[in-house]
VEXDRENVEX-140520 format. One record per residue (C-alpha): residue in one letter; chain; x, y, z. Coordinates in Angstrom, 1 decimal, decimal comma, m for minus. Example, Ala and Ser with C-alpha at 12.3 -4.5 7.8 and 13.67 -1.06 7.14 Angstrom:
  aa  ch       X       Y       Z
   A   A    12,3    m4,5     7,8
   S   A    13,7    m1,1     7,1
END
This chain:
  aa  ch       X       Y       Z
   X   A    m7,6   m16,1    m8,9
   X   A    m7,9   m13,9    m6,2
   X   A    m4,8   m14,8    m4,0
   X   A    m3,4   m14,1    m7,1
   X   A    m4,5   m10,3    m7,4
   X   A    m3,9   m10,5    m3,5
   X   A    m0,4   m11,1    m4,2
   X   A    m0,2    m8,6    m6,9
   X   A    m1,8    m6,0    m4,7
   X   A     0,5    m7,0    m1,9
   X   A     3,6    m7,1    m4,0
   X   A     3,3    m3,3    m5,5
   X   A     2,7    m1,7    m2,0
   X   A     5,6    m3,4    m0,5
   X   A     7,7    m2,3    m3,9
   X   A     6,7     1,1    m3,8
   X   A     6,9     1,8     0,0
   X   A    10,7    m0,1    m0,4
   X   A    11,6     2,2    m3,4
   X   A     9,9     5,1    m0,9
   X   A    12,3     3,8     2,1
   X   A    15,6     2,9    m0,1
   X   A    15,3     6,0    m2,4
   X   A    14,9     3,9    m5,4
   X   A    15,1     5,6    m8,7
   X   A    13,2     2,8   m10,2
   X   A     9,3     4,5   m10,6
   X   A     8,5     1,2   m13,0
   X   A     4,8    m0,2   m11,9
   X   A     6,6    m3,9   m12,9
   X   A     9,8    m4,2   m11,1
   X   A     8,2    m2,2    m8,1
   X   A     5,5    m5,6    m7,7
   X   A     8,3    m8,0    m8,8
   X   A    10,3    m6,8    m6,1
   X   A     7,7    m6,7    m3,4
   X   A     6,6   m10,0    m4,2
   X   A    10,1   m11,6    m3,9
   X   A    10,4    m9,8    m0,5
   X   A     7,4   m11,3     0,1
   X   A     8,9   m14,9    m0,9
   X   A    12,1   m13,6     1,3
   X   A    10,6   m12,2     4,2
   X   A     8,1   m15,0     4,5
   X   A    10,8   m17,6     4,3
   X   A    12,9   m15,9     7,2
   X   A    10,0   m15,6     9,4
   X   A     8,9   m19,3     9,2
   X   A    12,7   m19,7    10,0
   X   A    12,4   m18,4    12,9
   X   A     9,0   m19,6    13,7
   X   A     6,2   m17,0    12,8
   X   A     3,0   m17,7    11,1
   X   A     2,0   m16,4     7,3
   X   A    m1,7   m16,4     8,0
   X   A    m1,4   m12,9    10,2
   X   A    m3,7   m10,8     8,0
   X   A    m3,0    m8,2     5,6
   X   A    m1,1    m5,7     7,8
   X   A     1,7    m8,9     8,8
   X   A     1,5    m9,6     5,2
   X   A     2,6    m5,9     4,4
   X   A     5,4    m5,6     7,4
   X   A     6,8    m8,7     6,3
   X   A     7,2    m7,9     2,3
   X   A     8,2    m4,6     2,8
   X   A    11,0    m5,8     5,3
   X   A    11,8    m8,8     3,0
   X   A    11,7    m5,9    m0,3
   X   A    14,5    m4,2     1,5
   X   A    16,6    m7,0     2,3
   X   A    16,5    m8,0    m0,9
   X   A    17,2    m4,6    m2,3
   X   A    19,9    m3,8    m0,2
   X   A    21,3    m7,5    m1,3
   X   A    21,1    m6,5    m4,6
   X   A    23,1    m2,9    m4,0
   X   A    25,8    m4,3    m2,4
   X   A    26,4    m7,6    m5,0
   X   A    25,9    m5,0    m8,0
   X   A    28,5    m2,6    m6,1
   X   A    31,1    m5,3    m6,4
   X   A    30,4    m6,0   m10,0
END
């Protein structure tokens, strides 16, 4: 239960300091943690790619689902701008 609320935690920083970075409109408590926590998913993914470790602490944790929150917001502008 609590790498849950970890997650949770984790998730609305990185959405909120994405919508901060991005100039989001979005000021919704729910999309903000959805879409740190699929950076998170994103971010984490890419790094193993290229061969970092998860288990760097809470600050790596951050870096890398507020990096993967933008990639996946900017993804998400430019296939909606096409639409």
């Amino acid at each position: 239960m609590g790498g849950i609320i970890y997650w949770l935690i984790i998730g609305l920083v990185a959405g909120i300091v994405t919508g901060k970075l991005m100039g989001s409109p979005n000021k919704d408590w729910l999309m903000n943690i959805i879409t740190g926590i699929i950076g998170a998913i994103v971010g984490g993914f890419l790094m193993s790619l290229i061969g970092f470790s998860y288990t760097g602490g809470l600050v790596y944790n951050l870096i890398v689902a507020i990096l993967g929150a933008m990639l996946v917001t900017w993804a998400y502008r430019k296939f909606a701008a096409r639409a």
